[in-house]
C-alpha positions in Angstrom: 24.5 16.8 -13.8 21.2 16.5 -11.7 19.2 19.1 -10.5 19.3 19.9 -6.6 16.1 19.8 -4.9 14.5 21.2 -2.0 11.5 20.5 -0.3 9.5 20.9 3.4 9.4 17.8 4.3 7.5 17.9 7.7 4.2 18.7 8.4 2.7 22.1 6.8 3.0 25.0 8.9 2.5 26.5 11.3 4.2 24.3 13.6 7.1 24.3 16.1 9.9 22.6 14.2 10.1 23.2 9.4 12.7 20.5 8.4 13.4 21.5 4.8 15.7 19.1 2.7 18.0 19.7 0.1 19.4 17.0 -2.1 21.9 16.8 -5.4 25.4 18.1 -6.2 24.8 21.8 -5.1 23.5 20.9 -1.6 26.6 21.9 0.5 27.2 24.8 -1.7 23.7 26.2 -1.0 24.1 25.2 2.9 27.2 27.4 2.8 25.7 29.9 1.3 22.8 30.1 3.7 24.9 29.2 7.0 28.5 30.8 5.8 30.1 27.7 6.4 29.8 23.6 6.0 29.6 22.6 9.0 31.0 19.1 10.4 29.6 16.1 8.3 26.9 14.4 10.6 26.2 17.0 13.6 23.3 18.9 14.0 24.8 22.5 14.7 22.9 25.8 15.4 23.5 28.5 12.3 22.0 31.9 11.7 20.5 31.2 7.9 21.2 34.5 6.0 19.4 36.0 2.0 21.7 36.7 -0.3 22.4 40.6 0.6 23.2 39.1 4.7 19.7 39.7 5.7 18.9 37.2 8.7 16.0 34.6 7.9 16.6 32.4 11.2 18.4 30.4 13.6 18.5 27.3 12.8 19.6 23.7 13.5 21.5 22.4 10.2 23.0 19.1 8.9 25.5 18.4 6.2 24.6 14.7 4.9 27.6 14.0 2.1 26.7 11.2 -0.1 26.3 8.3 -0.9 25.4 7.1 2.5 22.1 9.2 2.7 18.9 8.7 2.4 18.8 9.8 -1.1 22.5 8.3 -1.6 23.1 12.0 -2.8 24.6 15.1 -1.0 22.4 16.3 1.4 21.2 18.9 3.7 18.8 19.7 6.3 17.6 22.9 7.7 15.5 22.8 11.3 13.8 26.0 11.1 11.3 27.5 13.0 7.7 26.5 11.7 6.4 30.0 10.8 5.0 30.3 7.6 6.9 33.2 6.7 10.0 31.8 8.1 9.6 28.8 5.2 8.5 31.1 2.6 11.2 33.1 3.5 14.2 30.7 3.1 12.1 28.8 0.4 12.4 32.0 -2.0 16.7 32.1 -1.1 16.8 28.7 -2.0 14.6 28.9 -5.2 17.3 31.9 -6.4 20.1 29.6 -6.1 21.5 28.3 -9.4 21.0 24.7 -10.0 18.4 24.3 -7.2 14.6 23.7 -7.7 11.4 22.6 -5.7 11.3 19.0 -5.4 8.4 17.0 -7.0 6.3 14.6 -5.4 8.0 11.7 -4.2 11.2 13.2 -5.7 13.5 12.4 -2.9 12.5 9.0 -2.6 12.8 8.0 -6.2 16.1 9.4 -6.0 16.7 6.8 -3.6 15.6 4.2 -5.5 17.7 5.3 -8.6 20.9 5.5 -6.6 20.0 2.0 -5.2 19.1 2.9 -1.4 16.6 1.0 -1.6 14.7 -1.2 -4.2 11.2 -1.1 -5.7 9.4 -3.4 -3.0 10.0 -1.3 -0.2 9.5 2.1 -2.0 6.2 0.8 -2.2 6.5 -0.2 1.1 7.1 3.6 2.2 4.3 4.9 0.2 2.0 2.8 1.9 3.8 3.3 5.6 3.0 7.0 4.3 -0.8 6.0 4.0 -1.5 3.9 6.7 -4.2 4.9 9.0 -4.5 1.8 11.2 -1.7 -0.5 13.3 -2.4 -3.3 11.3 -1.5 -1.2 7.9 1.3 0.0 9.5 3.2 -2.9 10.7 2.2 -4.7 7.4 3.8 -1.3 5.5 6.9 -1.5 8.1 8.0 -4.7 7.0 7.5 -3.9 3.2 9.9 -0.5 3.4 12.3 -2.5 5.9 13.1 -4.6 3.0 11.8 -8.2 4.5 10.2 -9.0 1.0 13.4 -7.9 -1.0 15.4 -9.9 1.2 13.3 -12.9 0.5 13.2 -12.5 -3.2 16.9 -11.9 -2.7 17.6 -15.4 -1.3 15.0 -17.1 -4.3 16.9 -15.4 -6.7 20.7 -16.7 -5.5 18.6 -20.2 -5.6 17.7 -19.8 -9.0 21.1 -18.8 -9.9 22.5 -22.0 -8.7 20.1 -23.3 -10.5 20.6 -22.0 -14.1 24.2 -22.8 -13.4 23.6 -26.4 -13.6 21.3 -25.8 -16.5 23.9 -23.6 -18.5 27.2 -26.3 -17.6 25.0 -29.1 -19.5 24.2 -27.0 -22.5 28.0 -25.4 -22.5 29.8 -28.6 -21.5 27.3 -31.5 -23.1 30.4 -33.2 -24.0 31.9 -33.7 -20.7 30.7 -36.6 -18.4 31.6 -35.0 -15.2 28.9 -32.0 -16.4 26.7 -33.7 -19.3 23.8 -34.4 -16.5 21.8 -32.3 -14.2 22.4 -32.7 -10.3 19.7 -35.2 -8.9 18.0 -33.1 -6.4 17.6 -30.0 -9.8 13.8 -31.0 -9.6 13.7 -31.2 -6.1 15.4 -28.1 -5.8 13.4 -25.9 -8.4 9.7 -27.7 -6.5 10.9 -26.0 -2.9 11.5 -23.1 -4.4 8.2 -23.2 -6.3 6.6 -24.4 -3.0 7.5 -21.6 -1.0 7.0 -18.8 -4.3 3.3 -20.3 -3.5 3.1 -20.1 0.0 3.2 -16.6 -0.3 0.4 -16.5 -3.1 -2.0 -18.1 -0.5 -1.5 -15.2 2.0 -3.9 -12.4 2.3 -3.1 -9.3 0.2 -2.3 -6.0 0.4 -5.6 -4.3 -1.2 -7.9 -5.5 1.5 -5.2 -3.8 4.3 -5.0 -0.8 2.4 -8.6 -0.4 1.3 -10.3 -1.8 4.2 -12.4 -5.7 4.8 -15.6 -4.4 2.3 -18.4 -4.9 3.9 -21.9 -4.7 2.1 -25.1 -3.8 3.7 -28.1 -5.0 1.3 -31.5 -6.2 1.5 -34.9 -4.8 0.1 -36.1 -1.5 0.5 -36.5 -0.2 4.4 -35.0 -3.5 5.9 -33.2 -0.8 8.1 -29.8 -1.2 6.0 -29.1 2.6 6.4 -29.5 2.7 9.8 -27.1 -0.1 10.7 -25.0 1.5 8.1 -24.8 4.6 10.4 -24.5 2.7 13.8 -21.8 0.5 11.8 -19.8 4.0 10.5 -20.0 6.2 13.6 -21.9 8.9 11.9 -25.5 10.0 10.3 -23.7 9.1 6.9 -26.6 7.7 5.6 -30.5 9.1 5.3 -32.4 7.1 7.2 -36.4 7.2 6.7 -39.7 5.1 6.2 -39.6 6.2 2.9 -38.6 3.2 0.3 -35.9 3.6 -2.3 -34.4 6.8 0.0 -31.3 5.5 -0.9 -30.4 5.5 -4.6 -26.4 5.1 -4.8 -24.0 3.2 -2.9 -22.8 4.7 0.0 -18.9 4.2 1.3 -17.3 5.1 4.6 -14.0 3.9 5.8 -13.8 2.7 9.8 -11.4 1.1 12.2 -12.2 -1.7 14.7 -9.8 -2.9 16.3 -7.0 -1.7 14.7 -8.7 -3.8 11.5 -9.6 -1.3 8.4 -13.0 -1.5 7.6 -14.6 0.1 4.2 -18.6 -0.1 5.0 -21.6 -0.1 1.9 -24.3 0.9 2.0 -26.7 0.4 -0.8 -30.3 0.4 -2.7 -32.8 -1.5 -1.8 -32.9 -4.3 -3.8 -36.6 -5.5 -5.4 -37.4 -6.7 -8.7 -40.1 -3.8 -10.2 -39.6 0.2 -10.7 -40.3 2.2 -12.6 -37.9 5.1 -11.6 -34.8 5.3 -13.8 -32.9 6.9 -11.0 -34.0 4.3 -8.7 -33.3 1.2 -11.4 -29.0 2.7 -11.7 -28.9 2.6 -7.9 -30.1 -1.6 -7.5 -28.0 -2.4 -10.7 -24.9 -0.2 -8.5 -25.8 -2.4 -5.4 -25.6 -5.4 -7.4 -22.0 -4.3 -8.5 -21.3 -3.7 -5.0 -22.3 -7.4 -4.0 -20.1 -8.8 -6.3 -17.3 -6.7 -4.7 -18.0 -7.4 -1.7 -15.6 -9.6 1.3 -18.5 -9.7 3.1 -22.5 -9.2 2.6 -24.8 -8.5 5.8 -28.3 -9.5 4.6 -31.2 -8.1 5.9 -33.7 -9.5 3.5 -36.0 -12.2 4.0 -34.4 -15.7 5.3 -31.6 -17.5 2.8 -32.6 -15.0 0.1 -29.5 -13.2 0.5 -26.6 -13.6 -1.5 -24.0 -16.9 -1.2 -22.1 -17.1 1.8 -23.8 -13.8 3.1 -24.5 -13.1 7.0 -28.3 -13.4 8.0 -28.7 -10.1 9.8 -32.3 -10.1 12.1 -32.2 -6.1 12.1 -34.7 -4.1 13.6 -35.5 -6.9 16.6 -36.9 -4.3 18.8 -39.9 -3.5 16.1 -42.9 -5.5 16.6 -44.5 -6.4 13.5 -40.9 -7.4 11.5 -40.8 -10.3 9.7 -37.8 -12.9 11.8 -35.4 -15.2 11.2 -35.2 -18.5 12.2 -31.7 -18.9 11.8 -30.0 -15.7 12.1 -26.0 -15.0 12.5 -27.0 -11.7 14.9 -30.0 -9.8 16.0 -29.7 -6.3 15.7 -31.5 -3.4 16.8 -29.7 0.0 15.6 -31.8 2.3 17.9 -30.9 0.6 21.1 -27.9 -0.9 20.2 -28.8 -4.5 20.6 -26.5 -7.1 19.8 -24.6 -4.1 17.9 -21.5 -4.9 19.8 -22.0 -8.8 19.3 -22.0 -8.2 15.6 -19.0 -5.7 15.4 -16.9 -8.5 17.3 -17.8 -10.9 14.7 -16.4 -8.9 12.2 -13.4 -8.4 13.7 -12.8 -11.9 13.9 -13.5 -12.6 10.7 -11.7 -9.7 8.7 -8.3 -10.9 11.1 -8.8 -14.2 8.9 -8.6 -11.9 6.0 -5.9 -9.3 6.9 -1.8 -10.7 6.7 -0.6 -10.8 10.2 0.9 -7.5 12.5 4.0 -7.6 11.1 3.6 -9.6 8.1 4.7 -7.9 4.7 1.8 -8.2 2.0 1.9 -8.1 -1.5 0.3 -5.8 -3.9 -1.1 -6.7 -7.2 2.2 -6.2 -9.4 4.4 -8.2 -7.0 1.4 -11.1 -6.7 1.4 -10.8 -10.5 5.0 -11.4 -10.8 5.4 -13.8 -8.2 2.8 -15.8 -10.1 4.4 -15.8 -13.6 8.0 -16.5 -11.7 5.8 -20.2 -9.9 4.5 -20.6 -13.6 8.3 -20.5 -15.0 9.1 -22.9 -12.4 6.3 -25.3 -13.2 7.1 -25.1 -16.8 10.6 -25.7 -15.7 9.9 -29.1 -13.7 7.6 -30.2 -16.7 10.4 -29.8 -19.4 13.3 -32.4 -20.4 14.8 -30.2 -22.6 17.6 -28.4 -21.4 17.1 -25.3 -23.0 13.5 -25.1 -22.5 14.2 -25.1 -18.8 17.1 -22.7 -19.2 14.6 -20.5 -20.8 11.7 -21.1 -18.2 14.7 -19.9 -15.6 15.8 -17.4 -17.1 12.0 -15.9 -17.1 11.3 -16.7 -13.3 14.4 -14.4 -13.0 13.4 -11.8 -15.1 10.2 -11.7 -12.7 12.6 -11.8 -9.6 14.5 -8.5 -10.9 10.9 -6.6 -11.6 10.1 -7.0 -8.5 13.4 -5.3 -7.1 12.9 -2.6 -9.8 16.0 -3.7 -11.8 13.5 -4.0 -14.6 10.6 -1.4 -14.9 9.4 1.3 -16.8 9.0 4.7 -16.2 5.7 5.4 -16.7 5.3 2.7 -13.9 7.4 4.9 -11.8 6.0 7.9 -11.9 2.6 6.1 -10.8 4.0 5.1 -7.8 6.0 8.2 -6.7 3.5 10.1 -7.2 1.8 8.4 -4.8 3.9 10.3 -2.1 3.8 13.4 -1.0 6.0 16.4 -1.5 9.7 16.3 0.3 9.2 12.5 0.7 
């Protein structure tokens, strides 16, 4: 039998409201126990919560939640208690005495869920980034992973393959009987839509540049005024700004919003050919990592120097004496804000390009990687003539369809991604 669990699961205290959940077999035992009754399934009723020698801990608002149609798809319980911290320690300590019952791990209650089929693996991973998301954009994009709008997709591609291994199996099982000895006439038309729209969703933009932010790389030579930008750019004095060259020697990250568009801002090492400073030396070959990582590079070296496809930045337009551009994307002047705003709404615009849509579920790298391999079956499948060769290509875009519901995984894959979330989640 599994283990009951308990957990806070709102914010820490102190606060006005402590939900504290309880999940597994033992959860209306340990409700009675606290309350002195179960109360009615589904209503919230008011309870004084009691130790285990009648000693009052608090009135509370309590739930009885019987499975399976729960969150966890378990028994459950919740307990509304005042948001003291020695109100949760308190009942915390009762609950930890009961037999059978034990703090909840990370993520805990939401595996659960996924175990007992509440939800599948796509939107658990879903939820965990909902749980993450700092910005609109990464929370509408999360909101349509958890709601289940990609499972319900690879649901309908999956009752298409289906069909189609059907026809596949009744000519290898039946080869003998005209009616079934050849493959419908659309088959290849059927298996290229489905390829078709497997690749449509290849092309869109993914998940890592919403949840990490549009990386954009500030580089140039040695006091070309990157650091200072940097700091306009972040909203902060992240960076040390001086006259003096090589002052910065690592590459420096902050995360920003514009927009409602996650931004993750570099700034890096001058970059020139000579030194003799080892220190100095790790920090350019560190900048050059970070230009090859880059979505985006603002250059504010000399004129179509920069890297390919980089943004020619005229910074520092209010200094006399500094070298132009003929051709720049923006003038910039990070003292007195010039053309500041100008660039920021450039960037905007173009990270948009690079975001998916409000709304629009994204994938992460496993489920790109298996929606990949399951176009590749297909492809193999429209190039073979041999039945069982195609049977076999089939059977593998499904086995790709199923990992990405989680009806194949593993667990040390699991506990990555639980552990993602936080405790009573």
């Amino acid at each position: 039998m599994a283990d009951t669990i308990f957990a806070l699961s709102s914010g820490a205290p102190p606060a006005a409201i402590a939900v504290v959940r309880i999940s597994g077999p033992s959860a209306g035992a340990a409700l009675q126990a606290l309350s002195g009754r179960l109360p009615p399934e589904r209503r919230a009723v008011t309870a004084t919560l009691r130790d285990a020698v009648g000693a009052a801990l608090d009135r509370a608002l309590v739930l009885w939640l019987p499975g399976p149609h729960t969150a966890t798809g378990e028994d459950s319980a919740e307990l509304h208690l005042h948001g003291g911290r020695a109100v949760v320690a308190a009942v915390s300590a009762v609950l930890a005495a009961m037999p059978g019952l034990r703090a909840a791990e990370p993520g805990e209650f939401t595996r659960r869920a996924f175990a007992n089929g509440r939800i599948d693996l796509s939107e658990a991973e879903g939820l965990a980034d909902l749980l993450n998301a700092e910005t609109e954009l990464q929370r509408q994009s999360a909101l349509a992973m958890a709601g289940g709008s990609f499972s319900r997709q690879v649901e309908v591609w999956r009752d298409q393959l289906l069909g189609l291994s059907a026809s596949v199996e009744a000519v290898l099982d039946f080869a003998d009987e005209d009616d079934v000895a050849l493959l419908p006439a659309d088959f290849l038309q059927r298996i290229d839509v489905l390829r078709s729209e497997i690749s449509s969703w290849l092309t869109r933009p993914r998940a890592e540049v919403l949840r990490e932010g549009y990386r954009v790389v500030i580089a140039g030579p040695p006091n070309a005024g990157k650091s200072t930008l940097f700091n306009i750019l972040v909203q902060s004095e992240a960076a040390i700004a001086t006259p003096i060259a090589g002052t910065t020697r690592d590459v420096l990250t902050r995360p920003v919003a514009y927009g409602g568009i996650p931004f993750l801002f570099a700034d890096t090492a001058g970059l020139h050919d000579a030194t003799d400073d080892v220190v100095e030396a790790i920090g350019i070959e560190r900048a050059l990592e970070a230009l090859d990582r880059a979505d985006l590079v603002l250059w504010l070296g000399p004129e179509d120097e920069g890297p390919r496809a980089s943004w020619e930045i005229a910074a520092q337009c209010d200094r006399a004496g500094v070298p132009g551009k003929a051709h720049p994307r923006h003038r910039v002047s990070a003292v007195n804000g010039e053309g500041i705003p100008g660039l920021i709404a450039d960037l905007v615009a173009t990270a948009q390009h690079a975001m998916p849509k409000p709304g629009e579920a994204a994938l992460n790298q496993r489920q790109y990687d298996l929606l990949r391999d399951a176009a590749r079956a297909l492809q193999a499948a429209e190039d073979e003539a041999d039945p069982l060769l195609v049977a076999e290509a089939l059977r593998l875009t499904r086995v790709a369809f199923d990992a990405l519901l989680g009806r194949t995984t593993t667990e040390h894959m699991l506990d990555a991604l639980f552990g993602r979330f936080c405790i009573g989640k």
